[in-house]
Backbone as JSON, one array per atom type, in Angstrom:
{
  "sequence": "XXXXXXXXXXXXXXXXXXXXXXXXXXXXXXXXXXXXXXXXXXXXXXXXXXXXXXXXXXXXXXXXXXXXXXXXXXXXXXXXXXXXXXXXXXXXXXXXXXXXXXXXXXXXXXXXXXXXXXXXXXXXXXXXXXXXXXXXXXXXXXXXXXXXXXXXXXXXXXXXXXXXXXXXXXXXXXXXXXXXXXXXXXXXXXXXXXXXXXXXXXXXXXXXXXXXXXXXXXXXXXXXXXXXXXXXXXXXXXXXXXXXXXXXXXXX",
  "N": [[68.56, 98.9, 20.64], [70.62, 98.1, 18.3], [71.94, 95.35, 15.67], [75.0, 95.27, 14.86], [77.04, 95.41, 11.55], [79.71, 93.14, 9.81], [80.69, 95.26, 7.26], [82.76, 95.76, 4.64], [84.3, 97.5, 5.04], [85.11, 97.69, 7.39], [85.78, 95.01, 7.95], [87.99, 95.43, 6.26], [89.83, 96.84, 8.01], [90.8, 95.08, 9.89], [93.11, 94.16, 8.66], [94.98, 96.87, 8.86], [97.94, 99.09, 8.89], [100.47, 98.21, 10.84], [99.65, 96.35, 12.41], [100.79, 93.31, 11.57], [102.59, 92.41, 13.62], [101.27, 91.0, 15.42], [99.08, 88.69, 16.95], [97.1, 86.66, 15.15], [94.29, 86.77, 16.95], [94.61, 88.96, 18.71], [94.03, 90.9, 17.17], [91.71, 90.91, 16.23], [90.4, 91.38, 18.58], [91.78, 93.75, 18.81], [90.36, 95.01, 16.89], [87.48, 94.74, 17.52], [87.39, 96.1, 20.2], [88.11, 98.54, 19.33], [86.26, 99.54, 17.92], [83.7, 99.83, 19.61], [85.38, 101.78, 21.9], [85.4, 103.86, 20.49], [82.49, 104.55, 19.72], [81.35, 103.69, 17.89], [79.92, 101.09, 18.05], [77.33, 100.73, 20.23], [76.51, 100.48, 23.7], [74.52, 97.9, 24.36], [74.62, 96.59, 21.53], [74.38, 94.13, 19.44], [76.34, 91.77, 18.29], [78.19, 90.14, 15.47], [77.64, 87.53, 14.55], [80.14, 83.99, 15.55], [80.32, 83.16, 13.51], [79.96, 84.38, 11.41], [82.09, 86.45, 12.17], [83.9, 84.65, 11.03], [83.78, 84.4, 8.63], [84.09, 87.13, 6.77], [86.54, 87.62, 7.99], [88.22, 85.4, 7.31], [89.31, 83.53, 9.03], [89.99, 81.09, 11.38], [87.61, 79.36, 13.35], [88.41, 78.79, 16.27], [90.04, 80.95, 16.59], [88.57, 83.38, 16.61], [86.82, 82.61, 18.43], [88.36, 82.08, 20.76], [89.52, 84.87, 20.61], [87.03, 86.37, 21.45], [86.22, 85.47, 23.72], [88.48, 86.84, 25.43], [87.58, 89.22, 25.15], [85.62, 89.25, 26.74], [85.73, 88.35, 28.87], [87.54, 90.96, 29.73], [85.42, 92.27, 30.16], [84.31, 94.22, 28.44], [82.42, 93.14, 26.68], [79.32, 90.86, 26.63], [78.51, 87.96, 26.31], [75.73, 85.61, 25.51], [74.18, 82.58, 26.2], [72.58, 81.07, 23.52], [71.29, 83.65, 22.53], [73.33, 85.75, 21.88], [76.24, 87.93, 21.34], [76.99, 91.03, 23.18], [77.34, 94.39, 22.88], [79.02, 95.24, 26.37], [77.34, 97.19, 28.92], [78.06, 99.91, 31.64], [79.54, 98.14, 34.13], [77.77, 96.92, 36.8], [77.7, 97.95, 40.11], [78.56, 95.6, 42.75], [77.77, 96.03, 46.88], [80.18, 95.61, 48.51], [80.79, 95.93, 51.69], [79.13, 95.62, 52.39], [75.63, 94.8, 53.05], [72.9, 94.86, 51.06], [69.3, 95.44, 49.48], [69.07, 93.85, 45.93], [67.46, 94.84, 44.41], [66.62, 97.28, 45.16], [69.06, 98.18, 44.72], [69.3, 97.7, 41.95], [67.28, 99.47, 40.65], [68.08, 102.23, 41.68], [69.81, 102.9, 39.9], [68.69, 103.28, 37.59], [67.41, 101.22, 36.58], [65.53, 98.29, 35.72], [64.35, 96.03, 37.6], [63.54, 92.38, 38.38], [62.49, 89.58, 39.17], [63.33, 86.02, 38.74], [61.75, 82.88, 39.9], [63.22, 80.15, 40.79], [63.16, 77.93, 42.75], [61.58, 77.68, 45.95], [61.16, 75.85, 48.8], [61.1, 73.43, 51.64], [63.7, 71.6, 52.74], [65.08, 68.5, 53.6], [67.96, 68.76, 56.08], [71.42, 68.67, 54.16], [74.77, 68.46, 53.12], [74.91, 70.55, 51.58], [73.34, 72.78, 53.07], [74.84, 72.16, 55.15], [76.7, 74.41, 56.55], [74.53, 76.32, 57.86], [71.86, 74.47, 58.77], [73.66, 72.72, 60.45], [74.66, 74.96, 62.46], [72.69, 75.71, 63.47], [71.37, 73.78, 64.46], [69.06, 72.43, 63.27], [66.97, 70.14, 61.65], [65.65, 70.65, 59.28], [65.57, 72.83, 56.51], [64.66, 75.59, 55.28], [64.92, 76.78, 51.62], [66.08, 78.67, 48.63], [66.27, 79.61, 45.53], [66.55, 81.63, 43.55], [66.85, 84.2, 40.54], [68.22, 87.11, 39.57], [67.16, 90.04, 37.33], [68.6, 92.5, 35.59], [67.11, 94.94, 34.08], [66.66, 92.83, 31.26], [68.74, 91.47, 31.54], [70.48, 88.54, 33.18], [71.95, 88.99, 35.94], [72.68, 87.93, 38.9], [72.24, 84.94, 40.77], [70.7, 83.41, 43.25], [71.18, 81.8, 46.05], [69.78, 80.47, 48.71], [69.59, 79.35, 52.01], [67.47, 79.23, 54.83], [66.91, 79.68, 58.49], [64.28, 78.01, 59.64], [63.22, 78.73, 62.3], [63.68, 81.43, 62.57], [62.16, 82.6, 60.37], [59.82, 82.02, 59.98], [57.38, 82.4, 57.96], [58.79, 82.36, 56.16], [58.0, 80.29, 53.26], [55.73, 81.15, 52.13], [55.93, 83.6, 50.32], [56.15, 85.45, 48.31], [58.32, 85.41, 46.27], [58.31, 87.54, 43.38], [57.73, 89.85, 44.2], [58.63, 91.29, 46.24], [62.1, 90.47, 47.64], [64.06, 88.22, 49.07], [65.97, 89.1, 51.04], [64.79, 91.66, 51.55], [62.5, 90.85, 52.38], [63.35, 89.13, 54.57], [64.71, 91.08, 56.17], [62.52, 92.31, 57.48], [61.47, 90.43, 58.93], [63.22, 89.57, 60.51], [65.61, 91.35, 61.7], [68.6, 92.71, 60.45], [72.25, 92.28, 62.78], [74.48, 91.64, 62.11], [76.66, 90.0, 60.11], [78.37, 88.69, 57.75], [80.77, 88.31, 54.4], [82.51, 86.44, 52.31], [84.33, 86.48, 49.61], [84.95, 85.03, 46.43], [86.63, 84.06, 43.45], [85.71, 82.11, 40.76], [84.34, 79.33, 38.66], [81.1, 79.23, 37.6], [78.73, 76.53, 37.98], [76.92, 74.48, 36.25], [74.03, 74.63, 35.39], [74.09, 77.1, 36.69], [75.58, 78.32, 34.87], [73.29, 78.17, 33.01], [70.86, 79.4, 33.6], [72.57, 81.62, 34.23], [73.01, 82.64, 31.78], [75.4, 82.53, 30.56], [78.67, 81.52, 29.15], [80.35, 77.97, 29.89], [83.0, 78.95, 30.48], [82.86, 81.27, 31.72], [84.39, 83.92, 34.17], [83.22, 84.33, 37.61], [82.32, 86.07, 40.03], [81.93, 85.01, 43.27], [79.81, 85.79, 46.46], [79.34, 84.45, 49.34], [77.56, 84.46, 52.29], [76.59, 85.22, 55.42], [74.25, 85.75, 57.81], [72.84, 87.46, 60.78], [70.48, 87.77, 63.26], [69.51, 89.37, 66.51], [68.93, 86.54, 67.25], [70.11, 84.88, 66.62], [72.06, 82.93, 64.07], [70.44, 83.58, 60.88], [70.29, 83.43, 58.05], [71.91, 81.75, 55.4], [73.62, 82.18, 52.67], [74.64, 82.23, 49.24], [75.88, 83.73, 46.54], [76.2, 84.22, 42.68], [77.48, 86.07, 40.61], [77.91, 87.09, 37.33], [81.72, 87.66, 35.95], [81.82, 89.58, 33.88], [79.85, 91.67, 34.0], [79.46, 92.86, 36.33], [80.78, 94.33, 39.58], [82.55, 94.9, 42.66], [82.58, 96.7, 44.99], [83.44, 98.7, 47.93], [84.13, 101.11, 50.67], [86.06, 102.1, 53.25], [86.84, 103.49, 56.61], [89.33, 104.44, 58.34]],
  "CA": [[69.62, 97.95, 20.34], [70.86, 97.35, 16.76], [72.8, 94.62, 14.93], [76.6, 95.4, 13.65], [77.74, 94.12, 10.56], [80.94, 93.3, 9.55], [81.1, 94.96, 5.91], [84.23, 95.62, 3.78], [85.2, 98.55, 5.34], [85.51, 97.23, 8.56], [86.56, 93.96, 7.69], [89.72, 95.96, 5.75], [90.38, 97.57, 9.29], [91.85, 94.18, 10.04], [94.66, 94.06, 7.74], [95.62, 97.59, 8.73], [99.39, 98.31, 8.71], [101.42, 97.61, 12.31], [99.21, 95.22, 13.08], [100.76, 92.21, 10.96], [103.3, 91.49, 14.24], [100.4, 90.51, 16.48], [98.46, 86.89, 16.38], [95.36, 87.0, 14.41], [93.09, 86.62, 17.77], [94.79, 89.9, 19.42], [93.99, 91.76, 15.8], [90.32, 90.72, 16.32], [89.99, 91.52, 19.61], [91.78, 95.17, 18.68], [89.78, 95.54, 15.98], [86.46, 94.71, 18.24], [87.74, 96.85, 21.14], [88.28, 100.05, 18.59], [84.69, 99.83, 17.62], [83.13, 100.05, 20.76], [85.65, 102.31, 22.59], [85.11, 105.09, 18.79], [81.18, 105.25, 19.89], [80.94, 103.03, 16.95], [79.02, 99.9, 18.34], [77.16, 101.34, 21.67], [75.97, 99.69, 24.8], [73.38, 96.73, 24.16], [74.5, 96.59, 20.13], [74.54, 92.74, 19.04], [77.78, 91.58, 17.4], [78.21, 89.5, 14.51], [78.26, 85.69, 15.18], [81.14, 83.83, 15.33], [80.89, 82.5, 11.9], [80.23, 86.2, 10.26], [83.33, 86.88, 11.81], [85.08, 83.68, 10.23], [83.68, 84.29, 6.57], [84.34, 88.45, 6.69], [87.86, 88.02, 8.57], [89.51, 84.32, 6.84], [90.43, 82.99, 10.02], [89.57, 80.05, 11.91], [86.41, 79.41, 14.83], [88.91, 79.03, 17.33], [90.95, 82.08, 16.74], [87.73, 84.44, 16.72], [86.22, 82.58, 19.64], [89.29, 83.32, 21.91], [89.3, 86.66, 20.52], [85.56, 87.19, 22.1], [86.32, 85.09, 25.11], [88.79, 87.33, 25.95], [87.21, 90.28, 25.54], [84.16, 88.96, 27.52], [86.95, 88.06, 30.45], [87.59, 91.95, 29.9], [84.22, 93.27, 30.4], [83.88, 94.88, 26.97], [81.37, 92.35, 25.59], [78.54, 90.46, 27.38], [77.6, 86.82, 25.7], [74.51, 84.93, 26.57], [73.92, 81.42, 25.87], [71.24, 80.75, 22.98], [70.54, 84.69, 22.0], [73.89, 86.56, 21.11], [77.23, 89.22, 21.9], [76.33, 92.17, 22.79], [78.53, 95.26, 24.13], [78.63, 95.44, 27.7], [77.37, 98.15, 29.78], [78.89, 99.37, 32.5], [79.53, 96.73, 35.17], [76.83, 96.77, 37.71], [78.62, 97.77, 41.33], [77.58, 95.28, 44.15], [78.21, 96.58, 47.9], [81.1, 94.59, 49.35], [80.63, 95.87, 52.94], [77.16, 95.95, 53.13], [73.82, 93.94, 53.0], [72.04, 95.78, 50.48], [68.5, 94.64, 48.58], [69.85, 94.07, 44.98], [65.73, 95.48, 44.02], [66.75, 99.22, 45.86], [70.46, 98.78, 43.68], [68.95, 98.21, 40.62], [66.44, 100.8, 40.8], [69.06, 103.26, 41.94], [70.79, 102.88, 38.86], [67.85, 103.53, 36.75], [66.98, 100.39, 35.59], [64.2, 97.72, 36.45], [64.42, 94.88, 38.39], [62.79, 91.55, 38.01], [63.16, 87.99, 39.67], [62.71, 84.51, 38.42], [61.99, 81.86, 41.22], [63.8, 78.7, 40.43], [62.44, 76.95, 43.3], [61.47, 77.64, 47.71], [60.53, 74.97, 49.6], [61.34, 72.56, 52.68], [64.53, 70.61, 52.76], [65.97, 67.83, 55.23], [69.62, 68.96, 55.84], [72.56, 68.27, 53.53], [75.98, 68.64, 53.13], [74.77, 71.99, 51.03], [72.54, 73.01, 53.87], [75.48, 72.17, 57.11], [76.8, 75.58, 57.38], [73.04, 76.51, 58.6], [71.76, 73.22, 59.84], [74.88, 72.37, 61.73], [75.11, 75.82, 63.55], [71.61, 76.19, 64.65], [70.66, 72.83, 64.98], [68.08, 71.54, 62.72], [66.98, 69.09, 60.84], [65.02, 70.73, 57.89], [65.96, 73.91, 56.56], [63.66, 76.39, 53.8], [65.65, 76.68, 50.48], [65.35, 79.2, 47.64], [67.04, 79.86, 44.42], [66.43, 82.81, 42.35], [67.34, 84.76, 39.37], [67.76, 88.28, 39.34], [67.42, 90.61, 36.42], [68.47, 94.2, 35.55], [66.42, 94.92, 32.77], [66.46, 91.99, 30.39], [70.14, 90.65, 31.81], [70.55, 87.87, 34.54], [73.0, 89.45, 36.79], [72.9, 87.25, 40.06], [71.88, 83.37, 41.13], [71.23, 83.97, 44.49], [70.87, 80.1, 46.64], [69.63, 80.67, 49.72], [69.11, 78.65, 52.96], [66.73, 79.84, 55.21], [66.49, 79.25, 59.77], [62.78, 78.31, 60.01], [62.87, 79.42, 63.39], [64.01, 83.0, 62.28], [61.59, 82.89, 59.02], [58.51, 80.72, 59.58], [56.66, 82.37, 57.36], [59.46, 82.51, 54.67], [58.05, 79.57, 51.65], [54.18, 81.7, 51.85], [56.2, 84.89, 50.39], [56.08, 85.67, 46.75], [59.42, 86.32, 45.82], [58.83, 88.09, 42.7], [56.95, 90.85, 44.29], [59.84, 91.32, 47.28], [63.56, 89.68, 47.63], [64.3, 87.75, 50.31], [66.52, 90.23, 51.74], [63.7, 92.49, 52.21], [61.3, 90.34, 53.85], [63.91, 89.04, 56.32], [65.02, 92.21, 57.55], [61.79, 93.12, 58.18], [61.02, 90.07, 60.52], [64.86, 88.78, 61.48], [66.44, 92.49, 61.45], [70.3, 91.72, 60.28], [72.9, 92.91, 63.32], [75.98, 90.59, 62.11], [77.02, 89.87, 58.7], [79.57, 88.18, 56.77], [81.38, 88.12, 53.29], [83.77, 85.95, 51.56], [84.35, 86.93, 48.19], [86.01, 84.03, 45.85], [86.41, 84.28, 42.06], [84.99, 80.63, 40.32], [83.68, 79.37, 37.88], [79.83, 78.87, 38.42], [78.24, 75.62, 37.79], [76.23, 74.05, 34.36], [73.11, 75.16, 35.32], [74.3, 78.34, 36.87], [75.51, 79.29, 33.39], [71.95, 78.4, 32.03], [70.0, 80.52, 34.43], [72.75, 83.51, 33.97], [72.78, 82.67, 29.78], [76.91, 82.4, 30.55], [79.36, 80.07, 28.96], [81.35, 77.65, 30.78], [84.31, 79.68, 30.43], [83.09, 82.88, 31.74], [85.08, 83.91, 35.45], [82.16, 84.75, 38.23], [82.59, 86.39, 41.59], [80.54, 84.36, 44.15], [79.78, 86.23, 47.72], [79.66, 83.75, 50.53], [77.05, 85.58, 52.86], [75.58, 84.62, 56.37], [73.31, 87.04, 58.16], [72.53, 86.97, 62.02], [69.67, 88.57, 63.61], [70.12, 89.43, 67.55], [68.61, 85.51, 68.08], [71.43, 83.8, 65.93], [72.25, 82.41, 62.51], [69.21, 83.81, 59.93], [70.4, 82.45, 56.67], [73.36, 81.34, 54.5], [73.13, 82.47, 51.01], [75.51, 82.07, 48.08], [75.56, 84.82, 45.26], [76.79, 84.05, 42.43], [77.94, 86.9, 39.84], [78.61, 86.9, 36.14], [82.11, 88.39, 35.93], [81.38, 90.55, 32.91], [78.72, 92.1, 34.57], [79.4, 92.72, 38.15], [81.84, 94.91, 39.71], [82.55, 95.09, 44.11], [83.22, 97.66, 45.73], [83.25, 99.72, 48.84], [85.27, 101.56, 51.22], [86.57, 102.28, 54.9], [87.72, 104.48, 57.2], [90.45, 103.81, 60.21]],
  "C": [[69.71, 97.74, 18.85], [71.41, 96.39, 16.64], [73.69, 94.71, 14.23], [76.48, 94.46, 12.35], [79.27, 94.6, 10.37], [80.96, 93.91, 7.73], [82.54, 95.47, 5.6], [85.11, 96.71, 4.55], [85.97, 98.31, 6.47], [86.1, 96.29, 8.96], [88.31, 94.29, 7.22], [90.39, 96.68, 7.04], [91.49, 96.56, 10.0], [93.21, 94.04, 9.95], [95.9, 95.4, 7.5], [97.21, 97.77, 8.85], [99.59, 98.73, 10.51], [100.44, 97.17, 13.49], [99.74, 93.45, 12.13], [101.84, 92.05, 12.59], [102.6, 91.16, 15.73], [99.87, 89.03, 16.48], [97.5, 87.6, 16.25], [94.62, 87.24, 15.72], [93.53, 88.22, 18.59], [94.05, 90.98, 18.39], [92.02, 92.18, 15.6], [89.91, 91.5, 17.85], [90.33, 93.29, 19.92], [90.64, 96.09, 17.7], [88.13, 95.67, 16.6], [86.47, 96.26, 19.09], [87.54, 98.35, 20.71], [86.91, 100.53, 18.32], [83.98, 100.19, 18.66], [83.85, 101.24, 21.06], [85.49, 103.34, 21.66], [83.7, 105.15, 19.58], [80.5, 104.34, 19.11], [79.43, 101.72, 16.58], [78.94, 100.84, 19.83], [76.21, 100.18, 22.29], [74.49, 98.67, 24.04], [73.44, 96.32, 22.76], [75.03, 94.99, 20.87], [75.75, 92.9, 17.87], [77.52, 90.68, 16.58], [78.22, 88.11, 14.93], [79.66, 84.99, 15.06], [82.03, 82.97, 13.37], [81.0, 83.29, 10.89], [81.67, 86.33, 10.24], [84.44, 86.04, 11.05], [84.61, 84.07, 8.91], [84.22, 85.69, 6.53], [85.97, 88.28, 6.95], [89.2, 86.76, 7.77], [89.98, 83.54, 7.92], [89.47, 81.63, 10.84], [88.37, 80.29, 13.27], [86.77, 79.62, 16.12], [89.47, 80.35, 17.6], [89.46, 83.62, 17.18], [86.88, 83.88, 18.15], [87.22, 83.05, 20.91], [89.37, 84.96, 22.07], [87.61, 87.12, 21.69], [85.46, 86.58, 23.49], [87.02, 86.07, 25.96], [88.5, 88.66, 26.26], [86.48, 90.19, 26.38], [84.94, 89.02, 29.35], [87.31, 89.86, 30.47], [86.49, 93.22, 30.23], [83.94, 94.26, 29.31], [82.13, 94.59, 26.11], [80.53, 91.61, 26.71], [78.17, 89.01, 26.11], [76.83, 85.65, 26.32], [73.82, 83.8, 25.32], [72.61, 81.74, 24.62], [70.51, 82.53, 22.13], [71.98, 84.99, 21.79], [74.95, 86.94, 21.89], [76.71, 90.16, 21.42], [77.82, 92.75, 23.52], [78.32, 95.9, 24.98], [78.32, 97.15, 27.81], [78.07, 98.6, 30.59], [78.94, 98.58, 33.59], [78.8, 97.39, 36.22], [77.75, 96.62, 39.13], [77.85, 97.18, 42.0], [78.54, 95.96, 45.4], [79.11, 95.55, 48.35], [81.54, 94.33, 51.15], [79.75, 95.81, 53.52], [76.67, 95.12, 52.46], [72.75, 94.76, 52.63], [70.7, 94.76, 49.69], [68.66, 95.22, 47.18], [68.49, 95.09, 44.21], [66.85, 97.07, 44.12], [67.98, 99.23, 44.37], [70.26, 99.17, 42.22], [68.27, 98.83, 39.95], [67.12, 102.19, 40.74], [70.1, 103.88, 40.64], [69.85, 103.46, 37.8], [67.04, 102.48, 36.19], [65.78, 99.16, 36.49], [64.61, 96.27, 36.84], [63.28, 93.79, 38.48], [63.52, 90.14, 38.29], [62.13, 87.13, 38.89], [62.69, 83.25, 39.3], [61.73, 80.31, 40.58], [63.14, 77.62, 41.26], [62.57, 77.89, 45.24], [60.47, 76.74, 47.97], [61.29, 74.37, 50.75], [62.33, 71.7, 52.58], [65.04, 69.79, 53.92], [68.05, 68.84, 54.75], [70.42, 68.23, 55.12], [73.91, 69.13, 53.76], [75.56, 70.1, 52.37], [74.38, 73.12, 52.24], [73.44, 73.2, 55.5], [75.66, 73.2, 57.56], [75.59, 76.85, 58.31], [72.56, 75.9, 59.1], [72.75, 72.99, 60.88], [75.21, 73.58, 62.73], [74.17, 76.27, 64.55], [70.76, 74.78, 64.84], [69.42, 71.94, 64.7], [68.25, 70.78, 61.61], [66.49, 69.55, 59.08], [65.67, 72.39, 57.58], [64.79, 74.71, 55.17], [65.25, 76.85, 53.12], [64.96, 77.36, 49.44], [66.34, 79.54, 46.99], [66.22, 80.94, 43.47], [67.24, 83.28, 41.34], [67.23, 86.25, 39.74], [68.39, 89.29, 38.4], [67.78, 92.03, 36.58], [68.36, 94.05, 33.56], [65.8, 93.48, 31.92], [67.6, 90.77, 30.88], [70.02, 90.14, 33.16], [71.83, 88.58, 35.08], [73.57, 88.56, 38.22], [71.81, 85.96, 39.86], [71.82, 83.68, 42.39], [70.21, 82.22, 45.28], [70.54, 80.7, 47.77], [68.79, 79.93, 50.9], [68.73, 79.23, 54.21], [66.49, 78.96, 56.83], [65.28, 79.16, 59.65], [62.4, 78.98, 60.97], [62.62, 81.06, 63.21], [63.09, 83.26, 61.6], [60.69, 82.3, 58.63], [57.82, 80.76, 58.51], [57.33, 82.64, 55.83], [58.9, 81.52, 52.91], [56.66, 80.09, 51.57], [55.16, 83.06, 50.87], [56.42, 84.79, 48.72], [57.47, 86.76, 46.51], [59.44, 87.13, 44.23], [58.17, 89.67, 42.82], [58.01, 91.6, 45.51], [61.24, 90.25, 47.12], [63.67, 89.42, 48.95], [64.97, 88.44, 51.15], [66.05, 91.38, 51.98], [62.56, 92.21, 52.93], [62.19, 90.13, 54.84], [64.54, 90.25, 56.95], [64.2, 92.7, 57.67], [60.96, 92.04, 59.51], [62.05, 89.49, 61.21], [66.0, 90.39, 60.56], [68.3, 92.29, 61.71], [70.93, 92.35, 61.64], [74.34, 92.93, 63.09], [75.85, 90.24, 61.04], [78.07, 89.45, 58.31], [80.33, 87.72, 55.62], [82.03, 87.22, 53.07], [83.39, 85.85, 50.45], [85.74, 85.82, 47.04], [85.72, 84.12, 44.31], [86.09, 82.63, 41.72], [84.14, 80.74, 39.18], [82.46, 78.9, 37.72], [79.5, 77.58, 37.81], [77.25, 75.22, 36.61], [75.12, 75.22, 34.38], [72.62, 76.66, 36.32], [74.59, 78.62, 35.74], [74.25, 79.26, 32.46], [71.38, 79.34, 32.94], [70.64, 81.69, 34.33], [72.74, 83.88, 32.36], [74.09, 83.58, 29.84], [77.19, 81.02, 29.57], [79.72, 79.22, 30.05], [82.69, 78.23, 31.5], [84.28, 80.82, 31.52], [83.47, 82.87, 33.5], [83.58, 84.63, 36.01], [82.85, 85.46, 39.21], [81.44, 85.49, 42.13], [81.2, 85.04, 45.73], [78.96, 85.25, 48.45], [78.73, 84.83, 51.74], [76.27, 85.16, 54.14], [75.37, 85.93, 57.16], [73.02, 86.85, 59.33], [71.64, 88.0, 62.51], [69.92, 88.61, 65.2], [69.26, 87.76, 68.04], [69.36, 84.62, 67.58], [71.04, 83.76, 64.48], [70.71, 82.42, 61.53], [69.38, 82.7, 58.65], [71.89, 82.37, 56.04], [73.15, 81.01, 53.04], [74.67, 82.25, 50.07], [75.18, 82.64, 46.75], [76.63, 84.17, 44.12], [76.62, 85.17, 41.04], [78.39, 86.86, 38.3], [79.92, 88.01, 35.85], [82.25, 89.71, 34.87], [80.39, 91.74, 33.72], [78.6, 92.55, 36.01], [80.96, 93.42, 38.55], [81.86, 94.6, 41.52], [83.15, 96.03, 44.37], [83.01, 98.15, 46.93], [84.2, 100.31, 49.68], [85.46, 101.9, 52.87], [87.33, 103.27, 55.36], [88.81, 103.85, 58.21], [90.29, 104.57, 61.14]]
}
């Protein structure tokens, strides 16, 4: 990974000619865009801060922060709370028809995989908790929140509410050595599955755990899992949209 700078040369790239009938923040955001898509700045390079680019470019905090918001909303750029912009990779495909363990995906890809466990333990039911409490009928439910990395980058928040019945021995299990979606299909084997896929914008301390802004658009997958004795778990992914692509496909 290196560190760009903005010097003169690149800074004069700005002011090239038939770009004066654009707004300054499109000019920035071409002039970003050109660098990267040239070879110029490559995957994981750190970008200038936003105040380099105000002293190098003349222009105001706002105009260069839209500029990098919008690229970030374009998947060009990747920025993470407290350390930096960097320029994205390419977007990380999740399975959209399938119940895959994100471990196997991000392995598959080449790269290394690594969880951070926010918290599993014992909850009474809540209003967070009904669409699992309320369908199978209890009172307490197991609860776990993770992090999961590819490489160095948070990629997924993954909430997850857990049938005791299905998963007794689910809060003994050392999630950073397995993912919950590999212990339970090996003692509540999935048969039934279900998606809903909603774009949103994730929550405070979902953008600290993914080291997002406020701003930045997510995907969140909506996910309940049924083993042939009923309702396993009811999880909630939540996606940094920079970072995260869906896909898959069908026959008729």
């Amino acid at each position: 990974m290196a560190v760009v700078e903005l010097d003169a040369d690149l800074a004069a790239l700005f002011d090239e000619p038939g770009g004066e009938s654009l707004p300054a923040y499109e000019r920035v955001k071409r002039l970003v865009s050109a660098q990267i898509r040239s070879g110029r700045w490559s995957e994981g390079d750190q970008l200038p801060s936003e105040n380099q680019f105000v002293n190098a470019l003349g222009l105001s905090r706002m105009t260069i922060n839209r500029a990098l918001r919008e690229l970030t909303g374009e998947g060009l750029i990747v920025r993470m709370m407290g350390v930096g912009t960097f320029v994205a990779g390419t977007k990380a495909p999740s399975p959209l028809f399938e119940v895959k363990n994100i471990a196997d995906e991000i392995q598959q890809r080449g790269h290394r995989h690594r969880t951070e466990v926010v918290l599993v333990r014992e909850e009474k039911a809540t209003t967070a908790s009904a669409p699992l409490s309320d369908a199978v009928g209890v009172a307490t439910v197991f609860h776990s929140v993770l992090v999961h990395f590819e490489d160095e980058t948070p990629i997924q928040v993954e909430d997850r509410f857990v049938n005791p019945a299905e998963a007794p021995d689910y809060l003994a299990q050392d999630f950073t050595e397995l993912t919950p979606n590999d212990y339970l299909s090996r003692v509540a084997p999935l048969v039934r599955g279900e998606h809903v896929v909603e774009a949103v914008l994730a929550s405070p301390e979902e953008c600290r755990l993914l080291q997002i802004e406020r701003s930045e658009p997510c995907l969140l997958i909506r996910r309940r899992t049924w083993s042939e004795h009923g309702l396993v778990s009811v999880a909630r992914l939540i996606h940094p949209g920079s970072r995260n692509r869906l896909e898959g496909s069908f026959t008729r």
